[in-house]
N, CA, C and O atoms as a MOPAC input file, in Angstrom:
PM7 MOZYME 1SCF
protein

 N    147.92000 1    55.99700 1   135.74100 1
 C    148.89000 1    56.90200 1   135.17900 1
 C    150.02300 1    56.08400 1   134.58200 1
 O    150.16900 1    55.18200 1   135.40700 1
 N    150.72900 1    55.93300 1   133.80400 1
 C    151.18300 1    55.99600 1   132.87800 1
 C    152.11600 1    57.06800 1   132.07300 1
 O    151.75200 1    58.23500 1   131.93000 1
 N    153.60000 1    56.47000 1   131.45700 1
 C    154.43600 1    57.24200 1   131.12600 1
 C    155.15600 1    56.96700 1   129.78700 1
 O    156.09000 1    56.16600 1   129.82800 1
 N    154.85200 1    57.50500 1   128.66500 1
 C    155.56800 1    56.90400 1   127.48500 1
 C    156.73200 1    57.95900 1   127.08600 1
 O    156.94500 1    59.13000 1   127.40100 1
 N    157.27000 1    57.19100 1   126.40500 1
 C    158.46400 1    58.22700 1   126.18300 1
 C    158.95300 1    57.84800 1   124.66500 1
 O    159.11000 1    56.76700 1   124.09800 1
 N    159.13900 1    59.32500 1   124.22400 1
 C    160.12600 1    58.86000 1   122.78700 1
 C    161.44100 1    59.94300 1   122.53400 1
 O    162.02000 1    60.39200 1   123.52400 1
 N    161.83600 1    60.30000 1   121.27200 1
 C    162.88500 1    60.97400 1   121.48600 1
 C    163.07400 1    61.61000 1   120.12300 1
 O    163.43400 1    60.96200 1   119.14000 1
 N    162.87300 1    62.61200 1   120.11300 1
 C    162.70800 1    63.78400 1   118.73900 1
 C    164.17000 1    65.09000 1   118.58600 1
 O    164.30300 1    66.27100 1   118.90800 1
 N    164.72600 1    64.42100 1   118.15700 1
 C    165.67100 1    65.45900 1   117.65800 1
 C    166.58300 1    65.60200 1   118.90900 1
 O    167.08500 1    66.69300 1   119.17500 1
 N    166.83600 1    64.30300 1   119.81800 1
 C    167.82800 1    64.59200 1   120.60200 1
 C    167.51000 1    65.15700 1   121.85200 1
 O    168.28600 1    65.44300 1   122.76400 1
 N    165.42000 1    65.38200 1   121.76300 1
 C    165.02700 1    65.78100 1   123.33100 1
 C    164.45900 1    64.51700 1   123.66500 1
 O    164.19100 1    63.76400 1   122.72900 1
 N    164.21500 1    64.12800 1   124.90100 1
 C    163.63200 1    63.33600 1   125.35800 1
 C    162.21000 1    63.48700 1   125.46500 1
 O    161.96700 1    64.37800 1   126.27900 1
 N    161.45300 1    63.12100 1   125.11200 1
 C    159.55200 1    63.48500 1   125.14500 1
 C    158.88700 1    62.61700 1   126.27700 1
 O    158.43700 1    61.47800 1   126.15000 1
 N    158.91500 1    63.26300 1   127.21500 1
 C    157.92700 1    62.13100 1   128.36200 1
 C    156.38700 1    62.86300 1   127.95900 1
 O    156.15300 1    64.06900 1   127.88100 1
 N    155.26300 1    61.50300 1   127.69300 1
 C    153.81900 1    61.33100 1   127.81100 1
 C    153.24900 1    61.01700 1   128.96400 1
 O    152.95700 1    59.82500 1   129.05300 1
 N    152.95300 1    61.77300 1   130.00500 1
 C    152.29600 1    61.14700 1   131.41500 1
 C    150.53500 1    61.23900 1   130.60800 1
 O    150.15000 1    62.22600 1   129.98200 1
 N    149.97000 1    60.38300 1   130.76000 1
 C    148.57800 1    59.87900 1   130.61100 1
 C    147.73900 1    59.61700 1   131.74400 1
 O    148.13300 1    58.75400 1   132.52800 1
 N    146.50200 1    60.28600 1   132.00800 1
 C    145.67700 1    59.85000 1   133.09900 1
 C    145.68100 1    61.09600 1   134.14200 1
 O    145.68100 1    62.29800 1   133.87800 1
 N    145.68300 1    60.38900 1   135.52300 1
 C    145.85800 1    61.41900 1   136.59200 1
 C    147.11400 1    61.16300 1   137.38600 1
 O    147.47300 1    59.99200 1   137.50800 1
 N    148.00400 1    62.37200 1   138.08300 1
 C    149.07600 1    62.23500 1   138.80900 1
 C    148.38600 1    63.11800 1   139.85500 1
 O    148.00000 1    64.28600 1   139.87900 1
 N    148.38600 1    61.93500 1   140.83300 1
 C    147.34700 1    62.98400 1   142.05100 1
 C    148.58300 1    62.16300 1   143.20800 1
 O    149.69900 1    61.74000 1   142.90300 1
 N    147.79200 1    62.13800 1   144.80400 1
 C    149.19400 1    61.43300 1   145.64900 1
 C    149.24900 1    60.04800 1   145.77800 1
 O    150.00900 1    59.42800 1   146.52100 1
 N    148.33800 1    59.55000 1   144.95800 1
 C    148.08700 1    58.37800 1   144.65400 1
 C    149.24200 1    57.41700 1   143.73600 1
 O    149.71100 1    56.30200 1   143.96400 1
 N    149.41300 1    58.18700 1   142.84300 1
 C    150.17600 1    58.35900 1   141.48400 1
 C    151.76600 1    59.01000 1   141.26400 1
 O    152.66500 1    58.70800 1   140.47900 1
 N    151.66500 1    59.98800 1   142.28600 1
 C    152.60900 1    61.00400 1   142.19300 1
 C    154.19700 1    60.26700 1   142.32700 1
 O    155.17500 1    60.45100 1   141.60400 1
 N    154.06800 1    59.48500 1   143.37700 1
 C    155.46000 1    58.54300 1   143.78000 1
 C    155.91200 1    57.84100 1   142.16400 1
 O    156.83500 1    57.99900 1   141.36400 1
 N    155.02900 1    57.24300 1   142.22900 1
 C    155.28700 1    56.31800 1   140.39500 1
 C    155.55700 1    57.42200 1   138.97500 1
 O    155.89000 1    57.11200 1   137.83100 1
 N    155.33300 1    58.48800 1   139.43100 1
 C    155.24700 1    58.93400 1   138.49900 1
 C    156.90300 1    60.23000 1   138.61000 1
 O    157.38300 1    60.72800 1   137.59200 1
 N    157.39500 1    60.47300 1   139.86500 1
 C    158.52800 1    60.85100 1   140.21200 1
 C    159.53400 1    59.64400 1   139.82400 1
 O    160.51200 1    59.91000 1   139.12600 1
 N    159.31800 1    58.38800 1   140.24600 1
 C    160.07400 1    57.72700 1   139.91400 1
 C    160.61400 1    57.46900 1   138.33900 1
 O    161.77200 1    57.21000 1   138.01200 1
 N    159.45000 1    57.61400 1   137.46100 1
 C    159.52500 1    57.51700 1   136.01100 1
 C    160.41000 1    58.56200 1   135.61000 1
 O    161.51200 1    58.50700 1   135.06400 1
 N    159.87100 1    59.30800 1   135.90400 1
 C    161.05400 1    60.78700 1   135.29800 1
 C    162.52200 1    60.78000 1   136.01600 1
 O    163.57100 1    60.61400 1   135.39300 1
 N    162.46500 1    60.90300 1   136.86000 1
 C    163.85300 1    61.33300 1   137.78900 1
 C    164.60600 1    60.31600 1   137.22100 1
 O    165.72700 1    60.64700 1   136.83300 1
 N    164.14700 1    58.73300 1   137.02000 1
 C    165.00700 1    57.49200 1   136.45200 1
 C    165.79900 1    57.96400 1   135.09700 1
 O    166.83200 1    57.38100 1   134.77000 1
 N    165.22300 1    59.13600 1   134.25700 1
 C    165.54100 1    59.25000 1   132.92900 1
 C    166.47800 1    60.50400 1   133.22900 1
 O    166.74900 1    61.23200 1   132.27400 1
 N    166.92200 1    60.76600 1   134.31600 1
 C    167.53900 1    62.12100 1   134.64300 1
 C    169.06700 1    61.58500 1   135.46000 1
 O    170.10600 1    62.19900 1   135.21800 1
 N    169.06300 1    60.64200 1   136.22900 1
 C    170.23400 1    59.89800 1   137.07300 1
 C    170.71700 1    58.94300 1   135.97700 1
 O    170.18400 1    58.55800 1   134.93600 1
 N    171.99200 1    58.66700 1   136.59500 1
 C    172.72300 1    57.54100 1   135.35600 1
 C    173.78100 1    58.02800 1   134.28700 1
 O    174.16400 1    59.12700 1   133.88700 1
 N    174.01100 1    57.00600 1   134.06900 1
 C    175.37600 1    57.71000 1   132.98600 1
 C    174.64000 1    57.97400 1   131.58200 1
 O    175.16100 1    58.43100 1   130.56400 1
 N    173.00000 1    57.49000 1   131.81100 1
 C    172.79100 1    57.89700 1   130.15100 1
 C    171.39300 1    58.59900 1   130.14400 1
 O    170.43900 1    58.42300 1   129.38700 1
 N    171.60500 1    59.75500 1   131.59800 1
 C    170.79100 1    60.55900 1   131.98000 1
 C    170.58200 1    61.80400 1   130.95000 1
 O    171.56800 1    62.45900 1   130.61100 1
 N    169.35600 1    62.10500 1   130.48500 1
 C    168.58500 1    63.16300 1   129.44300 1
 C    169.12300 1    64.23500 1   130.72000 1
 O    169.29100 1    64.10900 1   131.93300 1
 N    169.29700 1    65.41700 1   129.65800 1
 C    169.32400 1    66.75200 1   129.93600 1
 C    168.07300 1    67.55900 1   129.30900 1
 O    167.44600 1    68.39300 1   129.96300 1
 N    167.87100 1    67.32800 1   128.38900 1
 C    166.78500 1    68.10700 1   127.59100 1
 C    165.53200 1    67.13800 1   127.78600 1
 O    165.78500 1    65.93300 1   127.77200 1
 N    164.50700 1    67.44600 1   127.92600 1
 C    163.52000 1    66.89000 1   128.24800 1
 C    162.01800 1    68.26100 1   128.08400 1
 O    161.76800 1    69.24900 1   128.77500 1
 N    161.39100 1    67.73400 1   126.97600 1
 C    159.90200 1    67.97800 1   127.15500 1
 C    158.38800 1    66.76400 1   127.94300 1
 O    158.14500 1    65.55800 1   127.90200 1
 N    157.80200 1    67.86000 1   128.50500 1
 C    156.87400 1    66.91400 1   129.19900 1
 C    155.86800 1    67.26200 1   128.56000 1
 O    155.62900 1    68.46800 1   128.48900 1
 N    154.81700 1    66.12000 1   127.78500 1
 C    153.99000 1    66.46700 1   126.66000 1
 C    152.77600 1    66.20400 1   127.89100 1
 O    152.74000 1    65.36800 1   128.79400 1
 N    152.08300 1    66.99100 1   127.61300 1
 C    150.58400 1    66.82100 1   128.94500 1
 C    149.84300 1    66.53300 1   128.27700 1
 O    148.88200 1    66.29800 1   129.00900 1
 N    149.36800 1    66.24700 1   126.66200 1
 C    148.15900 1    65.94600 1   125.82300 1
 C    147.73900 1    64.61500 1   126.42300 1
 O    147.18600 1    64.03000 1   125.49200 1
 N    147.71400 1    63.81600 1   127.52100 1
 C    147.17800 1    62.86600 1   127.42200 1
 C    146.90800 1    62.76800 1   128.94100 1
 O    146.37100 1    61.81900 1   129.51100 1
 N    147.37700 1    63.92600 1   129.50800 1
 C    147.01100 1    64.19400 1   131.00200 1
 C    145.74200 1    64.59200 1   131.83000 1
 O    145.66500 1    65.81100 1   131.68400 1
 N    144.98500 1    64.28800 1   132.41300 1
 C    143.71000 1    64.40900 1   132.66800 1
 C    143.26000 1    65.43500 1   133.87800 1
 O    142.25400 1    66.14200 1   133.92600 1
 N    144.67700 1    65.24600 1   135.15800 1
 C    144.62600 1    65.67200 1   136.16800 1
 C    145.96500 1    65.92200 1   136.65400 1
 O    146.95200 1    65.32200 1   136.23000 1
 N    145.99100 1    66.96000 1   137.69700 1
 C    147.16200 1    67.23000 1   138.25200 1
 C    147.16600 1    67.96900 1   139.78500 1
 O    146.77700 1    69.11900 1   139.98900 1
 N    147.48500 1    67.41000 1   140.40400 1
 C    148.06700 1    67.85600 1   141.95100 1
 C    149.09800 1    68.81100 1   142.64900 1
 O    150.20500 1    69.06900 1   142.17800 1
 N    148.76700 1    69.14200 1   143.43800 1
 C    149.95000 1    69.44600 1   144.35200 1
 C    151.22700 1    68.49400 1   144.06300 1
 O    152.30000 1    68.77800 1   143.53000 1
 N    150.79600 1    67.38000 1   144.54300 1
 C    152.42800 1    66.22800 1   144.79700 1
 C    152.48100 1    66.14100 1   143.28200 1
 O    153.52600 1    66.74600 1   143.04000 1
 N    152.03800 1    65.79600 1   142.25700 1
 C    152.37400 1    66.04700 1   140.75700 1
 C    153.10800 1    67.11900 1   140.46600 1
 O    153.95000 1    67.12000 1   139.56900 1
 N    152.85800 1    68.05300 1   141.16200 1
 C    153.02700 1    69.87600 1   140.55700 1
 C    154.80800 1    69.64500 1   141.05500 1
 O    155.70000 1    69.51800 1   140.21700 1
 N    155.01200 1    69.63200 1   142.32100 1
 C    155.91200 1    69.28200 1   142.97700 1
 C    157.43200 1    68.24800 1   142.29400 1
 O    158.63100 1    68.48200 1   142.14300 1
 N    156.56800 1    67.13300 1   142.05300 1
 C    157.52600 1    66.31300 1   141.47500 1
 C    158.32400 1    67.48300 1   139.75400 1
 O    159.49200 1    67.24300 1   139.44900 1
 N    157.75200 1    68.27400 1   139.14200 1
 C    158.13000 1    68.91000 1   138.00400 1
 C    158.76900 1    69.55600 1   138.76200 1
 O    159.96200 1    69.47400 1   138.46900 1
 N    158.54900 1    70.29700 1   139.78000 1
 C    159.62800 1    71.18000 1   140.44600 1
 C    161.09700 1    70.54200 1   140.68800 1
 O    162.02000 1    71.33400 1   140.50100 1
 N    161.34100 1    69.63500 1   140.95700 1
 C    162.19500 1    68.58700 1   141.22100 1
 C    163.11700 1    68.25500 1   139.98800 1
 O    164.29000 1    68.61800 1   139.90200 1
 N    162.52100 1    67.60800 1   139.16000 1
 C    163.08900 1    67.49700 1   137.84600 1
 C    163.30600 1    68.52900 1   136.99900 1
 O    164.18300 1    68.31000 1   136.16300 1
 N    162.61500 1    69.91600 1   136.94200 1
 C    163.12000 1    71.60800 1   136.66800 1
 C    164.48000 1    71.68300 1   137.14100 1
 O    165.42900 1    71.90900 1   136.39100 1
 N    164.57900 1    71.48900 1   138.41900 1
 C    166.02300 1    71.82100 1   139.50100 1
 C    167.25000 1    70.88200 1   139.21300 1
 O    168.37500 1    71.33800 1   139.00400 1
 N    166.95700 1    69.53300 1   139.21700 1
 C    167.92900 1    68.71700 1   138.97400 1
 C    168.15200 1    68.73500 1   137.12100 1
 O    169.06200 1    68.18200 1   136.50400 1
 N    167.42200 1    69.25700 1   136.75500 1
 C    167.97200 1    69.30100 1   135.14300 1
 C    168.66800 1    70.87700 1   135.06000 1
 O    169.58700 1    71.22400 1   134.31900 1
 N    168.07800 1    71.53800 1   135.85700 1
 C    168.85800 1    72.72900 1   135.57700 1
 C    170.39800 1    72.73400 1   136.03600 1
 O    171.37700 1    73.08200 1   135.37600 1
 N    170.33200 1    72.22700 1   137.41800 1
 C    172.26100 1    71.45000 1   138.00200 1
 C    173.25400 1    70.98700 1   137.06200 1
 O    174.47900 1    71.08800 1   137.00700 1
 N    172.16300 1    70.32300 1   136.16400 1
 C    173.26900 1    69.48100 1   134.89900 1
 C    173.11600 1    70.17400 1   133.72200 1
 O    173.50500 1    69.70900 1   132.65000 1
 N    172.41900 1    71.57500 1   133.86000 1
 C    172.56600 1    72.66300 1   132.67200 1
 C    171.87600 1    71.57200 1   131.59700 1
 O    172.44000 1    71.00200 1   130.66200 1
 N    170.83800 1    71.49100 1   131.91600 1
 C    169.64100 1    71.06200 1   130.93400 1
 C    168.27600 1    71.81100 1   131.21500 1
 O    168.46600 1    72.84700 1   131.85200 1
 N    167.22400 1    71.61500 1   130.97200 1
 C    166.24900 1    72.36300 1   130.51000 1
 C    164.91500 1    71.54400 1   130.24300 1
 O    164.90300 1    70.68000 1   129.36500 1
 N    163.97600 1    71.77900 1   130.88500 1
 C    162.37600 1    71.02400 1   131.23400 1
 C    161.71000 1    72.09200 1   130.27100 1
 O    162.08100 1    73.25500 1   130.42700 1
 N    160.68800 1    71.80300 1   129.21100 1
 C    160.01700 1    72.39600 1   128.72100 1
 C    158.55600 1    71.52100 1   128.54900 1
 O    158.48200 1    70.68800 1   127.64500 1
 N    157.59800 1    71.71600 1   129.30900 1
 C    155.90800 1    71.50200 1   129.42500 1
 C    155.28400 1    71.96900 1   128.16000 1
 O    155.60700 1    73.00300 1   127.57500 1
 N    154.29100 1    71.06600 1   127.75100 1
 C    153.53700 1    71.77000 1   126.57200 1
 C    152.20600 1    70.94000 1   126.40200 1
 O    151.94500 1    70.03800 1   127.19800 1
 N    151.41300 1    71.23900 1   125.41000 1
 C    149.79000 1    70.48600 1   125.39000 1
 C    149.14400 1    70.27100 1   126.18100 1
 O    148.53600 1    69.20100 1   126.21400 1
 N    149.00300 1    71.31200 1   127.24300 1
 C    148.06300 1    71.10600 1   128.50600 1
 C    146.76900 1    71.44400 1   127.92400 1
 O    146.46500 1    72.26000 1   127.05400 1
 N    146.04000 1    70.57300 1   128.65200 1
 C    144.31400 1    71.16100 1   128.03900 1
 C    143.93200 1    72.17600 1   129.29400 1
 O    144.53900 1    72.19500 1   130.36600 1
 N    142.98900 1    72.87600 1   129.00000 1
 C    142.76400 1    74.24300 1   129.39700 1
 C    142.69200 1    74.32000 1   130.94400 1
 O    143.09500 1    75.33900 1   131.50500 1
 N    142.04800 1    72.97400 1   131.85700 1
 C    142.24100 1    72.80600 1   133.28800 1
 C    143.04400 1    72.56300 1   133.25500 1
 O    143.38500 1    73.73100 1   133.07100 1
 N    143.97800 1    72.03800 1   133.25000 1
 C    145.26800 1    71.77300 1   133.59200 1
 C    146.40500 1    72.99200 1   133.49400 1
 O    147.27300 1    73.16200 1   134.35000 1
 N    146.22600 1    73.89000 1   132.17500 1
 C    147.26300 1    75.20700 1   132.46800 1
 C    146.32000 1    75.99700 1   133.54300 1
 O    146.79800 1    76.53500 1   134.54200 1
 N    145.15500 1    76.00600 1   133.27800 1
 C    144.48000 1    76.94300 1   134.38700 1
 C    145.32900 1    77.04400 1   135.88300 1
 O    145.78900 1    78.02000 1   136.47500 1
 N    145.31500 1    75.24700 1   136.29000 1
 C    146.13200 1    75.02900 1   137.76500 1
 C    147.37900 1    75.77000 1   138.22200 1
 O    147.67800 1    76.26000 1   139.31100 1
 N    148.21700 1    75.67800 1   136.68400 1
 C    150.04100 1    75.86800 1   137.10600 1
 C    149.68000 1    77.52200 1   136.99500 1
 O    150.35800 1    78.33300 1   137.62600 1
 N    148.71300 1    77.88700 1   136.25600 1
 C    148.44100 1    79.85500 1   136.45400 1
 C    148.19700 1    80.18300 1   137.31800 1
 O    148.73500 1    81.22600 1   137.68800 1
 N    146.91000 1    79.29100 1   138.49800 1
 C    146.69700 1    79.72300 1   139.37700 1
 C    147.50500 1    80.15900 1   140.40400 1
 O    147.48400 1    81.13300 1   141.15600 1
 N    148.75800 1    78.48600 1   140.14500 1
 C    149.73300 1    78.35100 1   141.43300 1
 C    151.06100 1    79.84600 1   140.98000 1
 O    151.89400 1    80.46800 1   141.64000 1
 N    150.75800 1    79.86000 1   140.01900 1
 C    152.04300 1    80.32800 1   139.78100 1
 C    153.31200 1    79.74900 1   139.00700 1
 O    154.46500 1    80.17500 1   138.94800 1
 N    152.73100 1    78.67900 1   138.45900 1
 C    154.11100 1    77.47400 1   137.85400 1
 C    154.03000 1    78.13000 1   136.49100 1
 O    154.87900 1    77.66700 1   135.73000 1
 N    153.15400 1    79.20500 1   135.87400 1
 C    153.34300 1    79.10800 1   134.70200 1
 C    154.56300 1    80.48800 1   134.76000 1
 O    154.54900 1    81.34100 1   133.87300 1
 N    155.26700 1    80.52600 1   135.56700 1
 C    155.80000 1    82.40900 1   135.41200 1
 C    157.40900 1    81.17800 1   135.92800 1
 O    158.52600 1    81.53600 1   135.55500 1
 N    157.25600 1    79.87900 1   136.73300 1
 C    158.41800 1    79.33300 1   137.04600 1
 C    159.02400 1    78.25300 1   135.60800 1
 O    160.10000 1    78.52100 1   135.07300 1
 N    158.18000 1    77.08400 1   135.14200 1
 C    158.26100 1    76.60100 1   134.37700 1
 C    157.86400 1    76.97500 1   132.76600 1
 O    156.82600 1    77.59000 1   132.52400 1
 N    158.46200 1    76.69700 1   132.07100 1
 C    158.47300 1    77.18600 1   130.20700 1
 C    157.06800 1    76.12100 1   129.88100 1
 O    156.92400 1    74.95600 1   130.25200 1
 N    156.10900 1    76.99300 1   129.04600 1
 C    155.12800 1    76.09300 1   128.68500 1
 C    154.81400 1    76.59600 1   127.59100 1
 O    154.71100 1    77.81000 1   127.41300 1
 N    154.63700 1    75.78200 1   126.78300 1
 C    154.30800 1    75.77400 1   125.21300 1
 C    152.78800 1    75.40500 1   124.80800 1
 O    152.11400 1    74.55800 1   125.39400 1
 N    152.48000 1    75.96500 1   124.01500 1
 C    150.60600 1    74.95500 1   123.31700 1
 C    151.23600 1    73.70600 1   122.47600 1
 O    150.55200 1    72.69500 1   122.63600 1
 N    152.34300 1    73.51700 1   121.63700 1
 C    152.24100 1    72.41100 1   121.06700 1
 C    153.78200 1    71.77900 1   121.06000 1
 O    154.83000 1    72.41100 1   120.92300 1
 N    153.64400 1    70.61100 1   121.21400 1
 C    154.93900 1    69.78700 1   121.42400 1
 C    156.17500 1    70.33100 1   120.55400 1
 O    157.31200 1    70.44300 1   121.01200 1
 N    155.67500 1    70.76700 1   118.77000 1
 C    156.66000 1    71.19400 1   118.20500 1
 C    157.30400 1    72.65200 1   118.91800 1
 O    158.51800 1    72.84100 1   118.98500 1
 N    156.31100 1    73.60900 1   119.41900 1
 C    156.78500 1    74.42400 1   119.92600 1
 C    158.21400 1    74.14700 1   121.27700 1
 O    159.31600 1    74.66200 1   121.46700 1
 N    157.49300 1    73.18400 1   121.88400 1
 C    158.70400 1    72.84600 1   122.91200 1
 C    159.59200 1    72.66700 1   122.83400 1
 O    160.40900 1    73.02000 1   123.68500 1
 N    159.97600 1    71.84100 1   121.46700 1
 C    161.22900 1    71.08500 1   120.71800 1
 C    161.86300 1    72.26200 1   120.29400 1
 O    163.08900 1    72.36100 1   120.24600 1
 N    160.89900 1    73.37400 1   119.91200 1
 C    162.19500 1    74.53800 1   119.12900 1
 C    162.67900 1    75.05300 1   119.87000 1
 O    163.62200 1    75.80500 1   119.62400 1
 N    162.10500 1    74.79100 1   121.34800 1
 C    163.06100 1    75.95700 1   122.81500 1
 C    164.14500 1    75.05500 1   122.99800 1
 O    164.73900 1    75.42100 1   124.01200 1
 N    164.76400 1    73.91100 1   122.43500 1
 C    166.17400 1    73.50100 1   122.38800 1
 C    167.01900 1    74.02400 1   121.56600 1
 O    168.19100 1    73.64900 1   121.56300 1

């Protein structure tokens, strides 16, 4: 797993690639939350899933986390490009009625 990041119009774009299972999940909390603490901590932030393969409980979890602490600092998490198992999961759990999810990255960018 793996985390790229770029920055479109003033949102922050995190790319998680691969699987975030509990294997992964720690490294992969750490990546995000790092871009959220600090004096030159993102508020706006999309999480692009097109390159995501798998997702967990402790994955699912860690978005819950970074949802909450961006919402404290009156910012805003917006998910998008999940392939079809992967939104299936957050429907099943219920994350799709908690977290904003989009089909395509541009879509995410316009919920800023």
């Amino acid at each position: 797993m793996n985390v790229s990041e770029a920055t479109k119009d003033g949102v922050l774009v995190l790319s998680p690639a691969g699987r975030i299972d509990t294997r992964t999940a720690s490294d992969f909390e750490q990546a995000v939350m790092a871009r959220v603490t600090g004096p030159d901590a993102a508020t706006r932030i999309v999480m692009n899933f097109e390159g995501l393969d798998y997702i967990n409980s402790t994955g699912m979890r860690v978005l819950l986390i970074l949802a909450k602490t961006l919402s404290k600092a009156s910012g805003k998490l917006v998910l998008c490009s999940m392939k079809d198992h992967i939104f299936e999961v957050f429907k099943i759990s219920g994350f799709n009625q908690i977290l904003t999810i989009t089909p395509t990255e541009e879509e995410a960018l316009s919920r800023f």
